[in-house]
C-alpha positions in Angstrom: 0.8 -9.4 -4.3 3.4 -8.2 -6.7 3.9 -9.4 -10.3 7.2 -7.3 -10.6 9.0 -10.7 -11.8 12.7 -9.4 -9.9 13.5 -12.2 -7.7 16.2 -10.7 -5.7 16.0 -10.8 -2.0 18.6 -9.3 0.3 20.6 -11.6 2.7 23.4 -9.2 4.1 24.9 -11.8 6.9 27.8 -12.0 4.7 29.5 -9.3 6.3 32.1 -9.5 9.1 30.8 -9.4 12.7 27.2 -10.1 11.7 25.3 -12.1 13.9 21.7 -14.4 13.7 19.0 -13.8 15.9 15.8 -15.6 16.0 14.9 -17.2 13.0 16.5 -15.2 10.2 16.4 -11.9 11.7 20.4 -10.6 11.2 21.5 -7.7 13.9 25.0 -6.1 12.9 27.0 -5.0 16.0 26.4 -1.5 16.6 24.7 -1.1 13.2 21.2 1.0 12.3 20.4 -1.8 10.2 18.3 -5.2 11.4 17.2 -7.4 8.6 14.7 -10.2 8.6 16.2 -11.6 5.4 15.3 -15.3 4.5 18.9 -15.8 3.1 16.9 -17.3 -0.1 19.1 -15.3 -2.8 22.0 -12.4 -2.4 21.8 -9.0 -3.8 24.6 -6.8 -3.6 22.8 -4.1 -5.2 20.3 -4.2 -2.1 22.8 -4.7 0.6 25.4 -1.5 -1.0 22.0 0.7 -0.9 21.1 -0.2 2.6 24.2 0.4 3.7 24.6 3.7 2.0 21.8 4.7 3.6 22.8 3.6 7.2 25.3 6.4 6.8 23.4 8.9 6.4 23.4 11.0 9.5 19.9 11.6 9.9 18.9 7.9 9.6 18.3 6.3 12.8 17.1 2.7 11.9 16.6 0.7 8.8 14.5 -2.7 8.8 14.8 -4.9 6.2 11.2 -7.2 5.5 11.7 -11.1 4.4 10.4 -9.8 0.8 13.1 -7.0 0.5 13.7 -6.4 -3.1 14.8 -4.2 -5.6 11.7 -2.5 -8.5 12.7 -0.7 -10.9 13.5 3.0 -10.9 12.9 3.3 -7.0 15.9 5.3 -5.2 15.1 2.2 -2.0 14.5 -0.9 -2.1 11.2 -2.4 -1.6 9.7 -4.1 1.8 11.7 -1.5 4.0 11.0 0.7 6.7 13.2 4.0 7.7 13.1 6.5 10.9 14.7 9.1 10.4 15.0 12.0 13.1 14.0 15.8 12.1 14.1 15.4 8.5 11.4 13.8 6.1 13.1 12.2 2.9 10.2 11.9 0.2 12.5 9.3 -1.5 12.1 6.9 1.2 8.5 5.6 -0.2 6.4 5.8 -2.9 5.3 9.0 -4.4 1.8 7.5 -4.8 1.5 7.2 -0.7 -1.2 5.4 1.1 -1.5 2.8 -1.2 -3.2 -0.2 0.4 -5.3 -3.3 0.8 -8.3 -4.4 2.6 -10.7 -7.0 3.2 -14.4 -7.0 3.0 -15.9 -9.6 5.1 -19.4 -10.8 3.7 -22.2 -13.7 4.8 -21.3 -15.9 1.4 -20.7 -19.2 1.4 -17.9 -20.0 -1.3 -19.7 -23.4 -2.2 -22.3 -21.0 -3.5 -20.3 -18.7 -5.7 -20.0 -20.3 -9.1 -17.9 -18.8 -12.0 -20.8 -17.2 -13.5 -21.6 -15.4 -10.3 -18.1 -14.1 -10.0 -18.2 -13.3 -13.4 -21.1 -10.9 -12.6 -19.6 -9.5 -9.9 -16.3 -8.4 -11.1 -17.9 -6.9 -14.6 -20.5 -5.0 -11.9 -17.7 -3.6 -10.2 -15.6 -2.7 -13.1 -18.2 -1.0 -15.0 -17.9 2.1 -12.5 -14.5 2.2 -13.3 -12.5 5.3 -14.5 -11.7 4.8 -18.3 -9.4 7.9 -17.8 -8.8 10.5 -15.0 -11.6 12.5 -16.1 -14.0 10.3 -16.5 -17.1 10.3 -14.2 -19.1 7.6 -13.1 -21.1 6.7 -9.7 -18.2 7.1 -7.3 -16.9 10.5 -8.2 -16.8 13.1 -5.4 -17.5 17.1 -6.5 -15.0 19.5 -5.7 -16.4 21.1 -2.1 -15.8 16.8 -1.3 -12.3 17.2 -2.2 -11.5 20.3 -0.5 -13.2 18.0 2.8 -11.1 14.9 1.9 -7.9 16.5 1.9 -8.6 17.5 5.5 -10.8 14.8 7.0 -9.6 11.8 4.9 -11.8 8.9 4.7 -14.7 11.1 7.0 -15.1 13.7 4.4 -16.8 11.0 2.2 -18.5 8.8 5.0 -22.0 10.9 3.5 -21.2 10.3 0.1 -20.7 6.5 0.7 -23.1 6.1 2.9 -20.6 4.6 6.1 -20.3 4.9 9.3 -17.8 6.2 11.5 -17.5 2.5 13.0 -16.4 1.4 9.0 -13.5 4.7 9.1 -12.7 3.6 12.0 -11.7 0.1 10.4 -8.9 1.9 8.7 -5.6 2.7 9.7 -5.2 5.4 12.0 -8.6 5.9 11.7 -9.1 7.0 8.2 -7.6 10.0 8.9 -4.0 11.9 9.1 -4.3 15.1 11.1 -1.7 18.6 10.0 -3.5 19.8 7.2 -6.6 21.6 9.0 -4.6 24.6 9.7 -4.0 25.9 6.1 -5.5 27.1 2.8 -5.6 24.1 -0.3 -4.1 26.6 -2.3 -1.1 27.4 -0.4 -0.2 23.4 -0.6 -2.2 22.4 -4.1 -1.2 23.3 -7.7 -5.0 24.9 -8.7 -5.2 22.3 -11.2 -5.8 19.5 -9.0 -8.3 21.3 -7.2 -10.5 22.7 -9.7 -10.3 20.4 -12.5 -11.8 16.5 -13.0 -8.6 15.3 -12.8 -8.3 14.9 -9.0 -11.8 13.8 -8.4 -13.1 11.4 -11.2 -11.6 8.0 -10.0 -12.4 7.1 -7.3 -11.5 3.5 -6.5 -11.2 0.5 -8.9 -7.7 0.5 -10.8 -7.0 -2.6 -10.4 -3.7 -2.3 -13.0 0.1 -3.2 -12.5 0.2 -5.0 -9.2 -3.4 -3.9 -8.0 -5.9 -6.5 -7.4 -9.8 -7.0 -6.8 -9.7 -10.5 -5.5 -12.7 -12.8 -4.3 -11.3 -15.6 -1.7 -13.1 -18.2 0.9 -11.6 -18.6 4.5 -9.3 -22.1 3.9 -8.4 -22.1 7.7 -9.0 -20.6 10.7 -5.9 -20.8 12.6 -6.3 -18.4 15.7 -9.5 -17.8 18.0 -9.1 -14.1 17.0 -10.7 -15.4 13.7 -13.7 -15.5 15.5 -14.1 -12.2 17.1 -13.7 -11.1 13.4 -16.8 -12.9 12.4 -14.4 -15.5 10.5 -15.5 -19.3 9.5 -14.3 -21.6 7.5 -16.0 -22.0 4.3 -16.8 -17.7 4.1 -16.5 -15.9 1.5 -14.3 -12.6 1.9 -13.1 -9.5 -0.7 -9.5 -8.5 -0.8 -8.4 -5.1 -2.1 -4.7 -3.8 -3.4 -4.8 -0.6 -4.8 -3.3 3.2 -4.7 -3.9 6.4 -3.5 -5.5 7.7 -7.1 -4.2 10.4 -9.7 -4.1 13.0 -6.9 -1.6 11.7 -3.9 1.5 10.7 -6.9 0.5 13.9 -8.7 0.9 16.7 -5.7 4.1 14.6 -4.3 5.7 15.2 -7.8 5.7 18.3 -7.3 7.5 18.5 -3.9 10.5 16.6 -5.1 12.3 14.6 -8.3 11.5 11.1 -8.5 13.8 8.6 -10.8 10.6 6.7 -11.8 8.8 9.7 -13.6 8.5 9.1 -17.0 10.3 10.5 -19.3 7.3 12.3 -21.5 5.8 13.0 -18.3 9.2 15.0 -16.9 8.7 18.4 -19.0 5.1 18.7 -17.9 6.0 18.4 -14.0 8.6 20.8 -14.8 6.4 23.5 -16.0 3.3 22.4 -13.3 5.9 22.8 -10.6 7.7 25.9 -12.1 3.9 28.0 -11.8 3.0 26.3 -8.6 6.3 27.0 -6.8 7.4 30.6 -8.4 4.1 32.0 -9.5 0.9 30.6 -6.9 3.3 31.0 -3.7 4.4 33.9 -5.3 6.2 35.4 -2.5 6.1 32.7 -0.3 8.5 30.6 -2.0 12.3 31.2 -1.3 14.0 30.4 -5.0 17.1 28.7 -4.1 15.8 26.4 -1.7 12.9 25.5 -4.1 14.8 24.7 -6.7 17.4 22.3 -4.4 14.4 20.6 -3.3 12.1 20.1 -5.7 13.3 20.4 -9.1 16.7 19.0 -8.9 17.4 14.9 -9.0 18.8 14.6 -5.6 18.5 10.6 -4.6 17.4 11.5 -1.2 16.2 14.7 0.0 15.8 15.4 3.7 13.2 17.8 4.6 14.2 19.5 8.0 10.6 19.0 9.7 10.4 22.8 11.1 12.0 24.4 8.2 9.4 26.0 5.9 9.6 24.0 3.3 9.4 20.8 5.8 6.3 22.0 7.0 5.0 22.7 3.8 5.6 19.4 2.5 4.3 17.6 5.6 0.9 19.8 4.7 1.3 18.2 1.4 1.6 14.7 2.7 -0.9 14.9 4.8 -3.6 15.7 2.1 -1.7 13.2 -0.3 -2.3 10.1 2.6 -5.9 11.8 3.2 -7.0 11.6 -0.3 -5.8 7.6 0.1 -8.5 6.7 2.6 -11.3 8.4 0.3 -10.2 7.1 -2.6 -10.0 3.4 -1.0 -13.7 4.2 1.0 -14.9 4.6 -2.8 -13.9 1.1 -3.7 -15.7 -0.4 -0.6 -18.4 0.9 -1.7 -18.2 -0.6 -5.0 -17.9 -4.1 -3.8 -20.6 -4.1 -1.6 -22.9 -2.6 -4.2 -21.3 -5.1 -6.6 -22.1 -7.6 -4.1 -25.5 -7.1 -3.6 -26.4 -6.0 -7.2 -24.9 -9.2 -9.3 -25.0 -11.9 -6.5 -27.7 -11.5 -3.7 -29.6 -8.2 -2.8 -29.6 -9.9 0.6 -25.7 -10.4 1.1 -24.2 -8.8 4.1 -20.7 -7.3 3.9 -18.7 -5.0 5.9 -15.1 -4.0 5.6 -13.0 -5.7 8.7 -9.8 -3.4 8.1 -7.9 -2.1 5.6 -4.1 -1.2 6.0 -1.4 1.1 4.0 2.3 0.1 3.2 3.8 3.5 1.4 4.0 6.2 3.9 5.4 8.6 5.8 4.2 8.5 9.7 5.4 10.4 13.3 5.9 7.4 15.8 6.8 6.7 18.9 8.0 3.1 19.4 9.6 1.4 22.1 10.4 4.9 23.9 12.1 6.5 20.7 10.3 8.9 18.6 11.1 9.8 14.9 9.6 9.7 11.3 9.2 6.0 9.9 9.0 6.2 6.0 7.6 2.9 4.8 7.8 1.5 1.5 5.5 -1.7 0.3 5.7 -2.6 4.1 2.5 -2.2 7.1 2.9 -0.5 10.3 2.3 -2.6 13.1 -0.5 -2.4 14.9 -0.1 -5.2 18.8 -3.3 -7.0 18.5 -4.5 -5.5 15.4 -5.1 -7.2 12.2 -2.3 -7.5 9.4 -3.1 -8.4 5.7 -0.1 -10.6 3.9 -0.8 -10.9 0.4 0.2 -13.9 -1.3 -0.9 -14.0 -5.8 -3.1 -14.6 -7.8 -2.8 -18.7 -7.4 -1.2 -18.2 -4.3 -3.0 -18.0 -0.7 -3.0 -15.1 1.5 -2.8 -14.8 5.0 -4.7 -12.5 8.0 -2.9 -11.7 10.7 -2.7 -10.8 14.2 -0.4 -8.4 15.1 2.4 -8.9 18.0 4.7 -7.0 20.1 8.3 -6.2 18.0 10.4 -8.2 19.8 12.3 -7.3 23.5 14.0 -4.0 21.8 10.9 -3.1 19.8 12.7 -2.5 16.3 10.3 -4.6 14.7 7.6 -2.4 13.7 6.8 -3.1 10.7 5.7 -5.7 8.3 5.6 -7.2 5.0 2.6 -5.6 3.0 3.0 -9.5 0.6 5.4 -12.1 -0.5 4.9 -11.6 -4.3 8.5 -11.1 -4.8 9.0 -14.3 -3.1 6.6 -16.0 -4.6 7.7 -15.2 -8.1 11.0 -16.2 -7.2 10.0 -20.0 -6.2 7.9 -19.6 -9.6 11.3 -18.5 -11.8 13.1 -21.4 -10.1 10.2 -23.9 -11.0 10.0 -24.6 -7.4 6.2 -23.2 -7.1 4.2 -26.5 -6.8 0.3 -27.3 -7.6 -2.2 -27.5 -4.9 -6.2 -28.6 -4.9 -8.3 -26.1 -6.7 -8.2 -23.4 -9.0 -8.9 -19.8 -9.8 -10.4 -17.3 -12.4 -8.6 -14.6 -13.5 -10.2 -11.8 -15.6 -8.6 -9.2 -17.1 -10.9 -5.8 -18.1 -10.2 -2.9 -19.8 -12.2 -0.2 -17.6 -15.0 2.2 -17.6 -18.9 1.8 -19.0 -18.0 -0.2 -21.8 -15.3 -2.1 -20.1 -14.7 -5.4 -22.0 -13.7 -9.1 -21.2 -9.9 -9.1 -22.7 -8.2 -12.7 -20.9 -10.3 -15.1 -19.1 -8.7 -18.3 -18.1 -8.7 -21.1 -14.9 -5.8 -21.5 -13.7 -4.5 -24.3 -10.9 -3.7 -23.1 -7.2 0.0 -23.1 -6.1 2.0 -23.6 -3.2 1.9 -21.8 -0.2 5.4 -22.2 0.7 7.0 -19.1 0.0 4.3 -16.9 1.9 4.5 -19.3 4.4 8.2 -19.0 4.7 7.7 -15.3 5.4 4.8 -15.9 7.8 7.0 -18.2 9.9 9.7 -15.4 9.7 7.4 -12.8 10.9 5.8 -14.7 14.1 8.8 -16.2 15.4 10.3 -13.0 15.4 7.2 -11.2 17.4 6.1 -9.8 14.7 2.6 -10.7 12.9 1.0 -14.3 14.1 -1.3 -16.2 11.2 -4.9 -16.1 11.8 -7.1 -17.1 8.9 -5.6 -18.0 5.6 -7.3 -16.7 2.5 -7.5 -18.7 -1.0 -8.2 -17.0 -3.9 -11.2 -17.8 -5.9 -11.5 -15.0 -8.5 -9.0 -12.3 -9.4 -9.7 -9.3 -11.5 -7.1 -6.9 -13.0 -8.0 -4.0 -15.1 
C-alpha cells in the first residue's frame, strides 16, 4: 500500500530475443532475469538497473514483481527479488529489514462498526504510540527483553505480550531467524543500541510514510480456504503495514553505506560506526576491509558468506529481522487491546498471519540453494496465506499461495499494488465504487491529536486486480478473500 506517487513500471520485452510466457511473465533466452511485468508503462531506468545487475557474477536470478518500480534513493528497484550465491549484498533490500503486514482476524460484524466506534479505536491504539524513540509507553520491552529478542525474535516477547506459541507461530518462518544464538550482543551491536531507550521504546504503532493501521470487512469470499481461516463475509478484519523499528535500520547502517541516508544523519553514522568498528571490536576488526565495506558508498556490496565479515554481518541481520517480529508482536497486541477497550470488552481477535517483504533469507527452491534478498516483495509460502495490499480507497486481497510455476523461479510475490494503483490514479483512470472510508491522520504519543479527518469514496479495484490475475495465472498467489477498507489511520 504505497503512497510513493512514481508510477513507473518496468516492461523489458522490448529487447531482442525476448519471449512471453503465461500471461505477462517475460523469460529472456538464457537470461538470469524473468519478469512478470504488466507492460502498463516503460522505464528504462528500471530495465538498465536490472540488467546491470544480471551481470554481476554472483547473481544467479532476478524476478521482477507486476508492481516493479523505482523509490527514491534505493540502489534496486522496488518489488524485486535476488539469489545470489556465496555472497550477501545488503544493497539488495531495505536497510529497515523485516518490515511487514498482517492481519488480525476478529468476531465483528462491519454493519456494527460505525465511524464513532472506529474513531475510538484508532485514537486507543495511537495513544500508546512512541512520540519519539525514547519515549515509553505500555509496549516498551526492558533491556534483558532486548538482549532475548535479538536471539528468539517474536518468542522473546510472547511473556510480555501475553501470546502463545500457536500466535508466533502465525508468523513467517515462525517468528523467528536462527544464527545469532552463538555470539555475544556486543560483538555485533554498537553499545548504544543496547543499553540506551533508543532501541527499546517503540514498539509497534508507526503508522507514517507508507505504513498503515487499517480496519476492513471481508467483501468476498472467493476460495473455500477462506473458511478454514475462520473467514465470512460481512467480518470485520485488522490490517497492519509497518517496519522493523529504530533498531533493525539503525544496526544495518552501520554494516554498509546506504544512498538513502540523510544527509544530517551521514556524519553521525560515521562517527557511530567509526567507535563500533575500530574501537568496540577493537582487535577483531581488520581496517582495510572495514572500511571497503562499510564506510565507503559502494552501490552493491557482496559479503562473501564465510568470510569474517560475512558472518559477522549475517549475525547482524539475524538480530535486525529478529527485532522485526517483536516489534510487529507489540502492535498485535495493541489492536486487540484497542479492540476490546474502545469497541467491545467481549470481541474476539487473533492474528491469522503476518508476512515480511524486505529481507535477506537462505533458500532452497526448486533444487537450487542460494541467498534471496527481497525488496517490498513476500516469500512464497505453497498453501500458505499471502497479503496483497491495495490503498487506502482501494481493496486488498488474501491469498493462497501456489506452486512457482513448472521451473519454480517464481518465488516470490508482490508485498501491494500501490504503485500501480497510483498510477491508474495519475492517469485519471481510478474509477469510484459503492462505499466509502475514513481516514485519520494523528500525530503520535499520549497526547496524540486529530490532525485530518475526512470520508472519502471507494475506488476501483482494477489495478490490484490486474496484478492478482498476473500472479495466479502464473502459479503464483490465488485470491481468497478480498478485503475493503473501512477506516485507515496514519500517524
Amino acid at each position: 500500500m504505497s503512497h510513493s506517487g512514481l508510477s513507473v513500471l518496468s516492461n523489458v520485452s522490448g529487447r531482442a530475443g525476448a519471449r512471453t510466457a503465461p500471461a505477462g511473465r517475460i523469460v529472456e533466452p538464457n537470461s538470469k532475469l524473468v519478469s512478470l511485468s504488466l507492460g502498463i508503462e516503460s522505464n528504462e531506468l528500471i530495465d538498465r538497473s536490472l540488467a546491470e545487475m544480471a551481470q554481476l557474477p554472483y547473481v544467479e536470478e532476478i524476478l521482477a514483481l507486476p508492481d516493479v518500480h523505482q523509490k527514491e534513493m534505493m540502489e534496486i528497484p522496488s518489488s524485486i527479488a535476488v539469489t545470489t550465491r556465496d555472497v550477501i549484498v545488503p544493497e539488495f533490500t531495505s536497510a529497515a529489514v523485516n518490515d511487514g503486514m498482517g492481519v488480525v482476524v476478529t468476531d465483528l460484524d462491519a454493519a456494527g462498526l460505525t465511524p464513532e466506534r472506529l474513531t475510538a479505536f484508532f485514537t486507543r491504539v495511537n495513544a500508546n504510540s512512541a512520540a519519539h524513540p525514547f519515549d515509553g509507553n505500555r509496549y516498551s520491552i526492558t533491556t534483558d527483553e532486548l538482549r532475548r529478542v535479538l536471539v528468539e525474535g517474536g518468542h522473546g516477547v510472547l511473556g510480555r505480550y501475553g501470546f502463545s506459541q500457536e500466535t508466533v507461530g502465525r508468523m513467517e518462518g515462525g517468528g523467528v531467524v536462527h544464527g545469532a544464538q552463538d555470539v555475544d550482543a556486543e560483538e555485533v551491536v554498537p553499545l548504544h543500541l543496547l543499553t540506551t531507550r533508543f532501541s527499546r521504546s517503540e514498539m509497534g504503532l508507526n503508522f507514517g510514510g507508507n505504513h498503515f493501521l487499517e480496519v476492513q470487512v471481508v467483501d468476498r469470499v472467493l476460495d473455500p480456504a477462506a473458511n478454514a481461516w475462520g473467514l465470512r463475509e460481512g467480518q470485520v478484519v485488522v490490517m497492519y503495514h509497518l517496519g522493523p523499528g529504530p533498531f533493525s535500520g539503525t544496526l544495518l547502517h552501520h554494516y554498509s553505506r546506504r544512498t538513502k541516508l540523510k544527509s544530517h544523519r551521514v556524519p553521525m553514522f560515521f562517527m557511530s560506526k567509526l567507535f563500533f568498528h575500530f574501537v568496540q571490536r577493537f582487535g577483531r576488526t581488520n581496517p582495510a576491509r572495514a572500511w571497503a565495506m562499510h564506510f565507503r558508498q559502494n552501490r552493491w556490496t557482496p559479503f562473501p558468506v564465510r568470510s569474517e565479515e560475512g558472518q559477522l554481518f549475517r549475525r547482524a541481520l539475524a538480530m535486525a529481522l529478529n527485532f522485526g517480529y517483536a516489534y510487529r508482536l507489540g502492535t498485535v497486541r495493541a489492536i486487540i487491546d484497542g479492540l476490546t477497550e474502545a469497541v467491545s470488552s467481549s470481541v474476539k481477535a487473533d492474528l491469522l498471519c503476518d508476512i515480511s517483504h524486505n529481507g535477506i533469507t537462505e533458500e532452497t527452491w526448486g533444487g537450487r540453494h542460494g541467498w534471496v534478498a527481497r525488496h517490498n516483495a513476500c516469500r512464497l509460502t505453497p498453501g500458505g496465506p499471502a497479503i496483497v495490499a491495495g490503498s487506502y480507497d482501494v481493496a486488498s486481497y488474501l491469498g493462497i499461495g501456489l506452486d512457482g510455476g513448472d521451473d519454480q523461479r517464481l518465488s516470490s510475490y508482490d508485498h501491494g499494488a500501490g504503485n500501480l494503483i497510483e498510477h491508474f490514479r495519475d492517469h485519471d483512470r481510478l474509477g469510484e465504487e459503492a462505499g466509502s472510508v475514513l481516514r485519520l491522520k494523528m500525530t503520535r504519543g499520549k497526547n496524540a491529536e486529530i490532525v485530518r479527518r475526512s470520508d472519502v469514496p471507494m475506488r476501483s479495484a482494477e489495478p490490484i486486480d490486474l496484478v492478482m490475475e498476473c500472479l495466479e495465472r502464473n502459479r503464483v498467489v490465488r485470491p481468497a478473500v478480498r478485503l475493503r477498507p473501512l477506516g485507515n489511520l496514519k500517524n
